[in-house]
C-alpha positions as CSV (number, residue, x, y, z in Angstrom):
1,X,0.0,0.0,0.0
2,X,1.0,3.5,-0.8
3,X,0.8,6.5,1.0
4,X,2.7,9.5,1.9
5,X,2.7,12.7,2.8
6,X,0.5,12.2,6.3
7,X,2.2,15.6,8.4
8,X,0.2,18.3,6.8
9,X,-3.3,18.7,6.6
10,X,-4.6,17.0,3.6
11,X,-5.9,19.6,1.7
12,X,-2.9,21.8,2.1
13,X,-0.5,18.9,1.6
14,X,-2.4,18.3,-2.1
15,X,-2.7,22.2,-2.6
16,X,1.3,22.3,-2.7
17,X,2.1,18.9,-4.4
18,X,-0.1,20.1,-6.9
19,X,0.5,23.9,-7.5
20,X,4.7,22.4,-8.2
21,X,3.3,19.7,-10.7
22,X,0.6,20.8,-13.6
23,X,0.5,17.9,-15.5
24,X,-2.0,16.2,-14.3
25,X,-3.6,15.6,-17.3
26,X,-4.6,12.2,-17.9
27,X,-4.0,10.2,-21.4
28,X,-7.9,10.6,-22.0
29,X,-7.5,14.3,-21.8
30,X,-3.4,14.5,-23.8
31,X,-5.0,12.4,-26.7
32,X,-8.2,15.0,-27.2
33,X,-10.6,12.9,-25.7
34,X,-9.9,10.1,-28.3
35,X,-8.0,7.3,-26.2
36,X,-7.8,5.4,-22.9
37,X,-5.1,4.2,-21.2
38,X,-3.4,0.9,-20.8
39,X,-2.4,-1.1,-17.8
40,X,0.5,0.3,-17.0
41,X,-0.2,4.0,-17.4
42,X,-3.7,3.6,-15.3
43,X,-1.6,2.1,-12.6
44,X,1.4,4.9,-13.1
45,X,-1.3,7.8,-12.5
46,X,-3.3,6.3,-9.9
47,X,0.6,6.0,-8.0
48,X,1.4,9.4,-8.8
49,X,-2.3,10.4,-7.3
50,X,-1.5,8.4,-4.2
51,X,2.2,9.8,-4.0
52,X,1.1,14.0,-4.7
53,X,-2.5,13.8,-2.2
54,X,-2.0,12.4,1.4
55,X,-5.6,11.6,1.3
56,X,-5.2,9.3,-2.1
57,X,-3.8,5.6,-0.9
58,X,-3.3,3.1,-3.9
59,X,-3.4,-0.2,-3.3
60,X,-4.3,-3.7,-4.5
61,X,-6.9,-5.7,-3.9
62,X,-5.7,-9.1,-5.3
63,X,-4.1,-10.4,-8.6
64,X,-5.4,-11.7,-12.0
65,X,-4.3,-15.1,-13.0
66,X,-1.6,-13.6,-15.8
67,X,0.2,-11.8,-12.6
68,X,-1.4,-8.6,-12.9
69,X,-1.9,-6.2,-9.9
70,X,-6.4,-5.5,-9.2
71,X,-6.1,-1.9,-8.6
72,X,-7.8,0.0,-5.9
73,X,-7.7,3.8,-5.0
74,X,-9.3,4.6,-1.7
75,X,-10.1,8.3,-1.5
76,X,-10.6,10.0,2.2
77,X,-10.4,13.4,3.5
78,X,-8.5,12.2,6.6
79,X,-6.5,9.9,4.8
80,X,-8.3,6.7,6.1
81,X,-7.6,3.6,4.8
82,X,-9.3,1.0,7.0
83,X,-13.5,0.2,6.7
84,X,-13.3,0.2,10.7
85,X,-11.7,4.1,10.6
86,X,-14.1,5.4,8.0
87,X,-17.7,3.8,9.8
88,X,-16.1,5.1,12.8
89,X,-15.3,9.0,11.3
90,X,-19.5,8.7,10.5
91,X,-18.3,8.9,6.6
92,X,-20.6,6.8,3.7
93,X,-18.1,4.1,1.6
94,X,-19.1,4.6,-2.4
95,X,-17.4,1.6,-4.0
96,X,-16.8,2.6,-8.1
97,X,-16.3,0.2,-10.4
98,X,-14.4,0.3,-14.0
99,X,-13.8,-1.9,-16.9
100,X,-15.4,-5.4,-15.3
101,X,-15.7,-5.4,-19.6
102,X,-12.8,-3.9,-20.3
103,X,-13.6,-2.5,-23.6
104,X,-16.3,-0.2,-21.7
105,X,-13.9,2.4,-20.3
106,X,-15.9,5.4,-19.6
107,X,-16.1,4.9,-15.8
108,X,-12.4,4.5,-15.8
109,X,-11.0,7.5,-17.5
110,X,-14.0,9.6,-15.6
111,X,-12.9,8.2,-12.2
112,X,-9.5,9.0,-12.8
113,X,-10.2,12.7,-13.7
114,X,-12.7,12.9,-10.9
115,X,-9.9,11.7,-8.4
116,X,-7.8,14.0,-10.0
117,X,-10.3,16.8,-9.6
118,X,-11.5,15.9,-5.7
119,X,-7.1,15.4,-4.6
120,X,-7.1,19.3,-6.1
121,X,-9.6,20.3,-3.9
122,X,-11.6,21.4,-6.2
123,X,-14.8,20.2,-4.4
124,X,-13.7,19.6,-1.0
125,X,-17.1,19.6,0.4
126,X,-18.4,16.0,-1.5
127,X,-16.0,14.0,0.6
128,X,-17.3,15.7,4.0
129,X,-19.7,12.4,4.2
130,X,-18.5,10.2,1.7
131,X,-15.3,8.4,1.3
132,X,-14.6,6.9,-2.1
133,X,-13.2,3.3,-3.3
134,X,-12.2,3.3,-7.7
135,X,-11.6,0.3,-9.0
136,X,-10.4,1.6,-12.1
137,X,-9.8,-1.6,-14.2
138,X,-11.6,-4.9,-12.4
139,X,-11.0,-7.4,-15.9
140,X,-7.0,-6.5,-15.8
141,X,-6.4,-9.3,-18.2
142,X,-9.2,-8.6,-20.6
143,X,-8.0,-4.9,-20.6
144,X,-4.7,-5.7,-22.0
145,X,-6.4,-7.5,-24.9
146,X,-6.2,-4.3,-26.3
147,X,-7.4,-3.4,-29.8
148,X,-9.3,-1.3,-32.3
149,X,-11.4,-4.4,-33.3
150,X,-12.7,-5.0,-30.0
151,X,-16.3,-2.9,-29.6
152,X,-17.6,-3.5,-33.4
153,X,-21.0,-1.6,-32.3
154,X,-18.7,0.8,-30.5
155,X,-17.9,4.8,-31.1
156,X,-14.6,5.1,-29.7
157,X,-11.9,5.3,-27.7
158,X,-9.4,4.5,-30.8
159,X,-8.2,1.2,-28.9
160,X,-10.0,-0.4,-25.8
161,X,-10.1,-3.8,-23.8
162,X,-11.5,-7.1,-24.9
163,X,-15.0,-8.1,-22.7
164,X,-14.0,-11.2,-20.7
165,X,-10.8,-12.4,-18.7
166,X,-8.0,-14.5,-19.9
167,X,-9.6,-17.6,-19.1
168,X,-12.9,-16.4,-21.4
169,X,-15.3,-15.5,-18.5
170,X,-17.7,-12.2,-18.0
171,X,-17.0,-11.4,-15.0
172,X,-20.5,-9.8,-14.4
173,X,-21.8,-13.2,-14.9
174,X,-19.9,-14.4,-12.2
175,X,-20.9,-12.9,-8.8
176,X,-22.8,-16.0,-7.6
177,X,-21.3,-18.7,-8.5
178,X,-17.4,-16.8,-8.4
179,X,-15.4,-18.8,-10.7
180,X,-13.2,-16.1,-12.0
181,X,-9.7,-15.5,-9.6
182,X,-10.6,-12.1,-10.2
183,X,-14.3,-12.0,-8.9
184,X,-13.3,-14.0,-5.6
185,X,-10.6,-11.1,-5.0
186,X,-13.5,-8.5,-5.4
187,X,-15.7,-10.8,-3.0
188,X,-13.5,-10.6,-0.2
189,X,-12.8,-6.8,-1.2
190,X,-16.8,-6.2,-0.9
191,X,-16.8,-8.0,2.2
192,X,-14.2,-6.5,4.2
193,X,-15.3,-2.9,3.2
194,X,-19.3,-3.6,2.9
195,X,-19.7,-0.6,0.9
196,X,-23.0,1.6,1.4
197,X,-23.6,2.1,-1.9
198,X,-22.3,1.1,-5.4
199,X,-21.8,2.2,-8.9
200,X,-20.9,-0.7,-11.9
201,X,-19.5,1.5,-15.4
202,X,-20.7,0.0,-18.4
203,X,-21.5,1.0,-22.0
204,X,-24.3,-0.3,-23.7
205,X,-25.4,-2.1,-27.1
206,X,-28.4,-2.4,-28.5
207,X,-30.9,0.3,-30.1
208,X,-30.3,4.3,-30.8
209,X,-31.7,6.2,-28.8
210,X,-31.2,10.4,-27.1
211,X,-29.9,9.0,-24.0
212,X,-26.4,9.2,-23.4
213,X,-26.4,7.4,-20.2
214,X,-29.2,5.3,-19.0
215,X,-29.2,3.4,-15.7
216,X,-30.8,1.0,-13.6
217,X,-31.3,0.4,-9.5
218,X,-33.4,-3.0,-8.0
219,X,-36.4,-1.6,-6.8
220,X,-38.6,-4.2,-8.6
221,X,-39.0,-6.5,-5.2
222,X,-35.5,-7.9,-4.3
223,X,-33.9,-5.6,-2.0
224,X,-34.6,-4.8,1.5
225,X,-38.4,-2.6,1.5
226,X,-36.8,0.6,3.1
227,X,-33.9,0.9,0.7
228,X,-36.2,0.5,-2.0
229,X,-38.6,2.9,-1.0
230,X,-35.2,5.0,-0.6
231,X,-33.6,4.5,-4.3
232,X,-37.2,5.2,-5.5
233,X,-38.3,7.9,-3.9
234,X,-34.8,9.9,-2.6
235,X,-32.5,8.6,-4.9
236,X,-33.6,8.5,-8.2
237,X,-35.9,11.8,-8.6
238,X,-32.8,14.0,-7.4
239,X,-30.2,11.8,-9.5
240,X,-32.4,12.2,-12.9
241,X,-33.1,16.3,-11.6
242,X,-29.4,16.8,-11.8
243,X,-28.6,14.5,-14.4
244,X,-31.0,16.7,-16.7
245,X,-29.7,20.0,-15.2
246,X,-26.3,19.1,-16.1
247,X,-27.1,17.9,-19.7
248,X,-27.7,14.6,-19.5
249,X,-31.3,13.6,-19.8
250,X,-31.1,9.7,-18.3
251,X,-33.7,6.8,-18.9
252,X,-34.2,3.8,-17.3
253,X,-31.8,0.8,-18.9
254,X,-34.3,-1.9,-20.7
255,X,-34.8,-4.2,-23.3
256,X,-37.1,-3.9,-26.0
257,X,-40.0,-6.1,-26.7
258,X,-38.7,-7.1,-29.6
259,X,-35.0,-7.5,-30.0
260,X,-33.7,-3.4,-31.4
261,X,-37.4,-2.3,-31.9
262,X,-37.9,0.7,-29.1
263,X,-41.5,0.7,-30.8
264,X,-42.3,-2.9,-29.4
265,X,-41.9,-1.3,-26.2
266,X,-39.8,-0.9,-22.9
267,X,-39.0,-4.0,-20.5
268,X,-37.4,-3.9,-17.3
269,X,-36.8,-7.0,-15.4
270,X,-35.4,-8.1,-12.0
271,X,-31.5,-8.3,-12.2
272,X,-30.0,-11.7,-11.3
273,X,-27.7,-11.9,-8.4
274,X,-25.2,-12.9,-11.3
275,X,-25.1,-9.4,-12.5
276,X,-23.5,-6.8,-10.1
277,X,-26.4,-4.7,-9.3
278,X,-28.4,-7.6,-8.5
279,X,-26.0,-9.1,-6.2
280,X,-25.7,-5.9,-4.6
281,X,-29.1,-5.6,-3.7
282,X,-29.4,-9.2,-2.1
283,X,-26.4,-7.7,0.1
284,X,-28.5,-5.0,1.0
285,X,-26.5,-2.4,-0.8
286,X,-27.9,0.0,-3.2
287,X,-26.3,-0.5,-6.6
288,X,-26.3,2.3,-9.6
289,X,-26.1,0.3,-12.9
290,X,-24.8,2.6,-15.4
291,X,-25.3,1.9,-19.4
292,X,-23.3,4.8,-21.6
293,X,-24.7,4.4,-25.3
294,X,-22.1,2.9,-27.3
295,X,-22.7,5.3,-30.5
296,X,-22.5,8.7,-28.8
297,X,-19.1,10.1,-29.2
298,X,-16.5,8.8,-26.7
299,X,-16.0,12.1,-25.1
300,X,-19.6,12.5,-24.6
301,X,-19.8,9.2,-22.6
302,X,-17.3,10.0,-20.7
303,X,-18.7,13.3,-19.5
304,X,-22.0,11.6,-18.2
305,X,-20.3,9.2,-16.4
306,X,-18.3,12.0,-14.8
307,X,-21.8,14.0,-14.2
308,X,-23.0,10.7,-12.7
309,X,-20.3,10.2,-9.9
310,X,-20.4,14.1,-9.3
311,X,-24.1,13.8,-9.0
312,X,-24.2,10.4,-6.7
313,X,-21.4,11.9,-4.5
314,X,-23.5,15.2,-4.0
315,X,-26.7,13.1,-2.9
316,X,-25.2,10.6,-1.0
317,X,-23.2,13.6,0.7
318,X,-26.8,14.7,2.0
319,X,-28.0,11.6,2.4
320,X,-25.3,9.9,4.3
321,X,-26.4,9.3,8.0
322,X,-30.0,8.2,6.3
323,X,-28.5,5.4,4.2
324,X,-26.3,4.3,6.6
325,X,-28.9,4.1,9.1
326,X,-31.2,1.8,5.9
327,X,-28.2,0.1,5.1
328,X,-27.8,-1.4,9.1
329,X,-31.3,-1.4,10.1
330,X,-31.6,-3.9,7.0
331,X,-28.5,-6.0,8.0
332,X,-30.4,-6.1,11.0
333,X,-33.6,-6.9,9.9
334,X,-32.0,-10.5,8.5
335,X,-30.9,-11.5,11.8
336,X,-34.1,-11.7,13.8
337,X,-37.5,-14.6,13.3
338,X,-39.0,-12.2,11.3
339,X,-37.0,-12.8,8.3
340,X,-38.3,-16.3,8.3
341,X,-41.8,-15.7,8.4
342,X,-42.9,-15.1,4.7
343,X,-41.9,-17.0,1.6
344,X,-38.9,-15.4,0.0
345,X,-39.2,-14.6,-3.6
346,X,-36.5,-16.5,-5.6
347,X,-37.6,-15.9,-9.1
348,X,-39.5,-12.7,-10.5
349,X,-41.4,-12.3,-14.0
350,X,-42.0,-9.1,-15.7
351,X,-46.2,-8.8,-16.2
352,X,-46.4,-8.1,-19.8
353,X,-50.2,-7.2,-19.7
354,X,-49.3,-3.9,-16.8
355,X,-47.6,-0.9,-18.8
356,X,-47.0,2.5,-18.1
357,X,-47.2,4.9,-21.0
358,X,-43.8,7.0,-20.9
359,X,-41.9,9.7,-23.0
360,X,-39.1,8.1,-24.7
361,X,-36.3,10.1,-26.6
362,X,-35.4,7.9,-29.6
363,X,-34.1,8.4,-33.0
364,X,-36.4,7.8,-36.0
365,X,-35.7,4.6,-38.1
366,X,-37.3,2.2,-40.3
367,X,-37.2,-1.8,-40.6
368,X,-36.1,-3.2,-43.9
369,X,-36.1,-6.4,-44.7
370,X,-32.9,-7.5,-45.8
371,X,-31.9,-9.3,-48.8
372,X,-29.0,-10.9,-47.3
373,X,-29.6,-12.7,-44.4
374,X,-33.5,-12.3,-44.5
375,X,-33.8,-10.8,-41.4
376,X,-34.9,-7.0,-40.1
377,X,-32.7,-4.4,-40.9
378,X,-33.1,-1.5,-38.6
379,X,-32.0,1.7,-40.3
380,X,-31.5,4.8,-37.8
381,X,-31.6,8.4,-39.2
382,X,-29.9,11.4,-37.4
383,X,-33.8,12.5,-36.6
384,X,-34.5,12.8,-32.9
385,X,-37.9,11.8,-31.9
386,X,-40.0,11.4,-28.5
387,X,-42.2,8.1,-28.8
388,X,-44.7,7.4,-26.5
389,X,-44.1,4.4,-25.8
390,X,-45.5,1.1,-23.2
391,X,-43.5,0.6,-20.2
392,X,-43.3,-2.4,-18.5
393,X,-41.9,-2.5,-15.3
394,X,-44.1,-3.7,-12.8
395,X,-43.0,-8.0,-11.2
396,X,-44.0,-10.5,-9.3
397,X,-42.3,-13.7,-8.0
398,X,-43.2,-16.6,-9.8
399,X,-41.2,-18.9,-7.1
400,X,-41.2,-18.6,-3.7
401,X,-40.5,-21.0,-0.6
402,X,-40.5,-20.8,3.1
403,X,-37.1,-20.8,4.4
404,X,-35.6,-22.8,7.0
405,X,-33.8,-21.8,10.3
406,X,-30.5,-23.5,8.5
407,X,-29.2,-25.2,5.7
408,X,-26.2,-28.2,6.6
409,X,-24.0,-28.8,4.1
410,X,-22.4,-32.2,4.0
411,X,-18.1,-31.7,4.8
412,X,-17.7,-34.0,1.4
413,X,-19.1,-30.8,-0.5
414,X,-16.1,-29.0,0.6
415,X,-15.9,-26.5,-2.8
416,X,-19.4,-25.4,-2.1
417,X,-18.5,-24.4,1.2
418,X,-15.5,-22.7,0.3
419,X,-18.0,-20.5,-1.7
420,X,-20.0,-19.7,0.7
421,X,-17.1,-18.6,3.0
422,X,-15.9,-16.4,0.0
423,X,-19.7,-14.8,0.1
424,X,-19.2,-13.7,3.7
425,X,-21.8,-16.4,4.9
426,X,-21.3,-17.2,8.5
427,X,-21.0,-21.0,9.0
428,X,-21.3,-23.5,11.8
429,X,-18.8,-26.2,11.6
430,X,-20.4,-29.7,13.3
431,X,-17.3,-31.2,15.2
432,X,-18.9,-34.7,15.4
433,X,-20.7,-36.6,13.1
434,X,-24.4,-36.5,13.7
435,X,-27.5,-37.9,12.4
436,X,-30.3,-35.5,11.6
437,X,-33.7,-35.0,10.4
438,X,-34.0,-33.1,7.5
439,X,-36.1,-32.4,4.9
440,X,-34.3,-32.1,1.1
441,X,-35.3,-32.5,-2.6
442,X,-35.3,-35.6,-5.1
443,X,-34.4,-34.0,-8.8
444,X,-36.7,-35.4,-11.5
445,X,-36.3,-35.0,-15.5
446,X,-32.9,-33.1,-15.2
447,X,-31.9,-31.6,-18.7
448,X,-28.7,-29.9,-19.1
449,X,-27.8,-26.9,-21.6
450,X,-26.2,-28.5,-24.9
451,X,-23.7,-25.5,-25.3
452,X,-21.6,-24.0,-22.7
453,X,-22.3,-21.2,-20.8
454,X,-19.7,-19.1,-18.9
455,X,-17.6,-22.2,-18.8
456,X,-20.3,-24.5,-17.6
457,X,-23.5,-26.2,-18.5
458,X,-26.4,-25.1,-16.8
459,X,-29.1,-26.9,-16.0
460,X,-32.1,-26.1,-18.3
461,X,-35.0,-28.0,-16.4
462,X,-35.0,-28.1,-13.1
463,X,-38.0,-30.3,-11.0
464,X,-38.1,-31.6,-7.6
465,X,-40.4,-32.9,-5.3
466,X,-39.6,-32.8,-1.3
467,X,-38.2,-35.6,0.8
468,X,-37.9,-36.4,4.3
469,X,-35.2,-38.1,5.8
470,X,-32.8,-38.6,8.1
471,X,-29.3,-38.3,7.0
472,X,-26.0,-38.9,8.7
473,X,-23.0,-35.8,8.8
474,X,-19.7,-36.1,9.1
475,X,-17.4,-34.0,11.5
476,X,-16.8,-31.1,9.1
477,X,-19.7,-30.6,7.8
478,X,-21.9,-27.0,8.0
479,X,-24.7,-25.3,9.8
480,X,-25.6,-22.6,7.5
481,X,-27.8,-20.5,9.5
482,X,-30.2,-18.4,7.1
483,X,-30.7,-15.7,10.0
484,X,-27.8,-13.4,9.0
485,X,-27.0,-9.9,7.2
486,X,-25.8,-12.4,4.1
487,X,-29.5,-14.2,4.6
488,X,-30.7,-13.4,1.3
489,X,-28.0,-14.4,-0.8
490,X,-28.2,-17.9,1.0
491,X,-31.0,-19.5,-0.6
492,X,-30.2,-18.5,-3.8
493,X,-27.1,-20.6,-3.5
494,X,-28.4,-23.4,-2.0
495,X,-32.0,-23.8,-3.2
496,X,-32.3,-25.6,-6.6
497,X,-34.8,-22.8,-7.8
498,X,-32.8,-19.9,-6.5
499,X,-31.8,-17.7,-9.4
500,X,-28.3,-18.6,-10.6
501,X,-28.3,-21.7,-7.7
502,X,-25.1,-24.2,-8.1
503,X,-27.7,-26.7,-8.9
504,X,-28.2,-24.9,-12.0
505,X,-23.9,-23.9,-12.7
506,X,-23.9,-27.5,-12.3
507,X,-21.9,-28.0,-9.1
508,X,-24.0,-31.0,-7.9
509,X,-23.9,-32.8,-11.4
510,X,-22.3,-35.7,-10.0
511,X,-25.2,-36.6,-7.8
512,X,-27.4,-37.2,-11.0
513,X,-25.0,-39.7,-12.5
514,X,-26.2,-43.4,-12.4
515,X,-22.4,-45.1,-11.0
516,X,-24.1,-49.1,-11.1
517,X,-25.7,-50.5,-13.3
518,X,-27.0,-54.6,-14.6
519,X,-25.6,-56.8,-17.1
520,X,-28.4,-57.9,-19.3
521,X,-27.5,-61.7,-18.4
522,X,-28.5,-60.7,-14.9
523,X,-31.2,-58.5,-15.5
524,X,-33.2,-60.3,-18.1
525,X,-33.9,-62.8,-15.8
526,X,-34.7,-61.0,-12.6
527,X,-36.7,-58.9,-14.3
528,X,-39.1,-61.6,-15.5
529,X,-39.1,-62.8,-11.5
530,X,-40.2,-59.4,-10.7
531,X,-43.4,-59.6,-13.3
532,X,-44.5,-62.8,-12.1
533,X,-44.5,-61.6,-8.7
534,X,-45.8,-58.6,-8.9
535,X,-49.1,-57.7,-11.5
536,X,-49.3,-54.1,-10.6
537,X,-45.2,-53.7,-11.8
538,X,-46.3,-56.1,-14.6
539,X,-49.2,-53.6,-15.0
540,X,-47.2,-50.5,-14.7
541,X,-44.8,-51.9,-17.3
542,X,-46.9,-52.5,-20.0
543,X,-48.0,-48.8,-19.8
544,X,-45.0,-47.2,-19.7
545,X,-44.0,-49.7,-22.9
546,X,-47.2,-48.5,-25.2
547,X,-47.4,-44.9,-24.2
548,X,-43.2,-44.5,-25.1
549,X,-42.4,-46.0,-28.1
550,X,-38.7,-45.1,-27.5
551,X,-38.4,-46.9,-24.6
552,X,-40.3,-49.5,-26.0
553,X,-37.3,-49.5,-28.7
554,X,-34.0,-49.2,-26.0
555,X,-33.8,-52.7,-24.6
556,X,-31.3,-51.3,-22.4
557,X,-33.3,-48.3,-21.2
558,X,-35.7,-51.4,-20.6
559,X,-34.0,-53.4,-18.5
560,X,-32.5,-50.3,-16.8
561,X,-35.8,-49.5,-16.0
562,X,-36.7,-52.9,-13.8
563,X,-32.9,-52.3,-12.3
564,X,-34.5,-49.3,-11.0
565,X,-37.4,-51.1,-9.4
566,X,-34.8,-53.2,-7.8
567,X,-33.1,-53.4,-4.0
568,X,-30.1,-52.9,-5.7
569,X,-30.7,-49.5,-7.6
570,X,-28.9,-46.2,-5.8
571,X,-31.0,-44.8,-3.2
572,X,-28.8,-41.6,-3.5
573,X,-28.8,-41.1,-7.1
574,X,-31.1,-37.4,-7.9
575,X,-31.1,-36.7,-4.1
576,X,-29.8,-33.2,-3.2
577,X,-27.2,-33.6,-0.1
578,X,-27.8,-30.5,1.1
579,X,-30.7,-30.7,4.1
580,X,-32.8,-27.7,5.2
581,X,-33.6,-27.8,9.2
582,X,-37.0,-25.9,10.2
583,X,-36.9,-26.8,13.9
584,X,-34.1,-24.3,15.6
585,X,-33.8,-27.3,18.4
586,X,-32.6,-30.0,15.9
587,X,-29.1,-28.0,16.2
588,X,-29.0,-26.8,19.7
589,X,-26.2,-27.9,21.2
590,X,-24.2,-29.2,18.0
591,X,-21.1,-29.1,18.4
């Protein structure tokens, strides 16, 4: 970690370090607002910052798996640099985040400047309540991918990152399930700092439209009902006020009805806690989505992003003690019975017959059909136009469940657990193996994803039906209490249905194989014991052999089949071996 220059005062000390050095200009700015940085100079200026202000600290926050240095700048008006000192100065932590697709650089050559711009004093007064964390580049590896080819729906800088990491994963597909080195460094960033509020920098595809920046905050059902009501109704008018004020008209981020048709209409859906906003709000932290539009000139995009962090900065300088106050009342709210007493919403749906008419600043067009690959052709003019347009934007959970006091984790599942860990779940390790009643699921019809998705294959079908039993734990094996400030993250890890589970990334894949099986010499004749012994299998049988002609067909699928009426099938095979314990006095005592 960096830091000097701790003797003076701090804005006197960055007063003189900068009135004998003027060139603080960043590459951005030197190349006419044409190019962004690489590696190497991001991580030379954010230095010199850190070296020039005695309230800039550069640090890092972990390492990519090529060996490169995650940057972080922590930015505090008494030159803090521990969580613990900043809650305890009464100051808000903003977390910024940069280049998690590292061809999307707006958010890091703004948050340079604005670091810049704040170490120079030039607006002392928005770090009175607020300290700062930049994560200028997060996809370090991806970033040095660099290239003019990179963004082919992109309008600048001349050269930028490539999207995913080294090893070919988007990182803001990997907040649940944490496969990326990189995203497990930001995990246990996230948790040691617990930010109050956070902003993710991106730059959008899709349709043209006015908006230079659009942007998006979960207050569709899945955050806590108090910071909800607080990004809705404090947040976001005085955010979209300013935004305006300064230039920058701003629209919520959606999708279309029909793929690059803004005349289909507007969707906005729930966030998944895959994506970085979503995952924020499960935390119970507020998280600003930004979307710059990919065909406005670079230097336009950049400005909004830097009107966007000025603008946050002055609200949540106001609102400080009040989101703080949200932000641990909510933590707190997970801890106690009530938390348990209504069914937790794990999937949402967008209703599609609900919409809002809204005013929507789009550019004229017209669809074509095109002679080459027979599909629409959506040609944009320079025209601006307001459409009035349906907006749909109201949800409802489409799956819900009661949630137990705790979930145990078998010690055999040991990567799981790691996870969880990682997530900044609080776990209960049982010293001595113990046999418990629990209730769990038994999978039926599994179906997999053909193609691979973020280096897995998710699970494309996913039915269960409840079971009872008891089940025996080794020593080692976890008490994952759902009663915490990291309570609503928990069951969508561990139920099947939760969105983004590691049912569906496929970490329990290996409880659906089938490990024994019959030789036909064996089964053929057992088989024909169990019909004469049994006229309601016999019965069954003959069903199951009319009504499925490919079964019928598969002599082994047939024999398989009476194998699986047999003692000897696997009484394991499709059960999940994770239990869920509604009874706190099951675990009392467990030790």
């Amino acid at each position: 970690m960096i830091k000097y220059l701790t003797l003076l005062p701090a804005f006197l000390i960055s007063a003189v370090c900068f009135a004998q050095n003027t060139d603080w200009q960043t590459t951005y700015e030197k190349s006419g607002f044409t190019d962004t940085p690489r590696y190497e100079e991001t991580i030379n200026y954010c230095k010199r910052l850190a070296d020039a202000s005695a309230f800039v600290t550069y640090t890092a926050f972990g390492t990519s798996p090529q060996g490169r240095d995650l940057p972080l700048l922590i930015l505090d008006r008494d030159g803090l640099t521990e969580p613990e000192a900043i809650r305890a100065s009464g100051r808000t932590i903003l977390l910024i985040q940069a280049c998690i697709h590292a061809g999307e650089c707006e958010g890091k050559d703004a948050g340079l400047m604005l670091f810049r711009d704040l170490a120079m004093s030039k607006n002392p007064d928005l770090l009175q309540n607020v300290s700062i964390l930049f994560i200028p580049i997060f996809n370090v590896d991806g970033h040095e991918r660099f290239g003019a080819y990179n963004r082919i729906n992109q309008n600048g800088p001349r050269e930028m990152g490539w999207r995913v990491t080294a090893n070919n994963l988007n990182l803001n597909r990997d907040y649940l399930k944490a496969d990326a080195p990189e995203m497990q460094c930001w995990l246990r960033l996230f948790n040691r700092w617990m930010p109050d509020f956070f902003i993710d920098a991106h730059t959008t595809d899709g349709a043209d439209y006015q908006y230079v920046l659009t942007y998006q905050m979960e207050i569709f059902g899945d955050m806590d009902e108090n910071l909800t009501s607080w990004s809705r109704n404090r947040f976001i008018p005085v955010f979209k006020e300013h935004m305006n004020a300064g230039g920058f008209p701003v629209f919520p981020y959606v999708d279309f009805r029909n793929w690059h048709d803004p005349r289909s209409g507007l969707i906005t859906e729930v966030a998944p806690p895959m994506l970085s906003q979503g995952y924020a709000a499960l935390r119970n932290r507020p998280g600003l989505l930004i979307e710059t539009h990919m065909l406005k000139p670079y230097k336009q995009r950049v400005d909004a992003t830097y009107e966007c962090f000025i603008t946050t900065l002055e609200i949540l300088g106001k609102e400080s003690s009040a989101l703080r106050t949200l932000v641990s009342k909510a933590d707190e709210s997970l801890c106690g019975e009530s938390f348990l007493t209504s069914r937790f919403p794990l999937q949402f749906e967008t209703l599609m017959n609900d919409s809002t008419m809204v005013d929507f600043l789009g550019i004229e067009y017209r669809t074509d059909k095109s002679d080459l690959s027979g599909g629409n052709w959506f040609k944009y003019s320079k025209t601006p136009v307001t459409f009035k347009l349906p907006y749909f934007c109201k949800t409802r959970p489409t799956e819900t469940i009661r949630l137990p006091y705790a979930y145990v984790i078998p010690a055999q599942w040991k990567d799981v657990i790691d996870k969880l860990r990682l997530h900044g779940i609080r776990l209960k390790t049982i010293e001595k193996p113990v046999t418990l009643k629990i209730e769990t699921y038994r999978f039926k019809n599994p179906k997999w994803q053909a193609s691979p998705y973020e280096g897995r294959h998710p699970m494309t079908n996913i039915e269960t039906e409840a079971v009872t039993e008891e089940q025996w734990f080794p020593a080692g094996s976890v008490i994952v209490e759902t009663m915490q400030p990291a309570g609503r993250i928990i069951p969508h890890i561990l139920e099947p249905k939760g969105n983004g589970s590691y049912v569906y990334w496929g970490f329990f894949d290996a409880t659906f194989e089938q490990k024994e099986y019959g030789e036909s010499y064996v089964i053929e004749k057992m088989a024909l014991d169990m019909l004469a012994a049994d006229p309601a299998l016999k019965e069954e049988f003959e069903k199951k052999r009319a009504s499925d002609t490919a079964f019928a067909k598969n002599s082994r699928d047939i024999l398989n089949w009476f194998y699986d009426k047999s003692p000897y099938v696997d009484s394991r095979l499709k059960i999940y071996p994770i239990g869920k314990i509604y009874d706190r006095a099951v675990i009392s005592g467990l030790k």
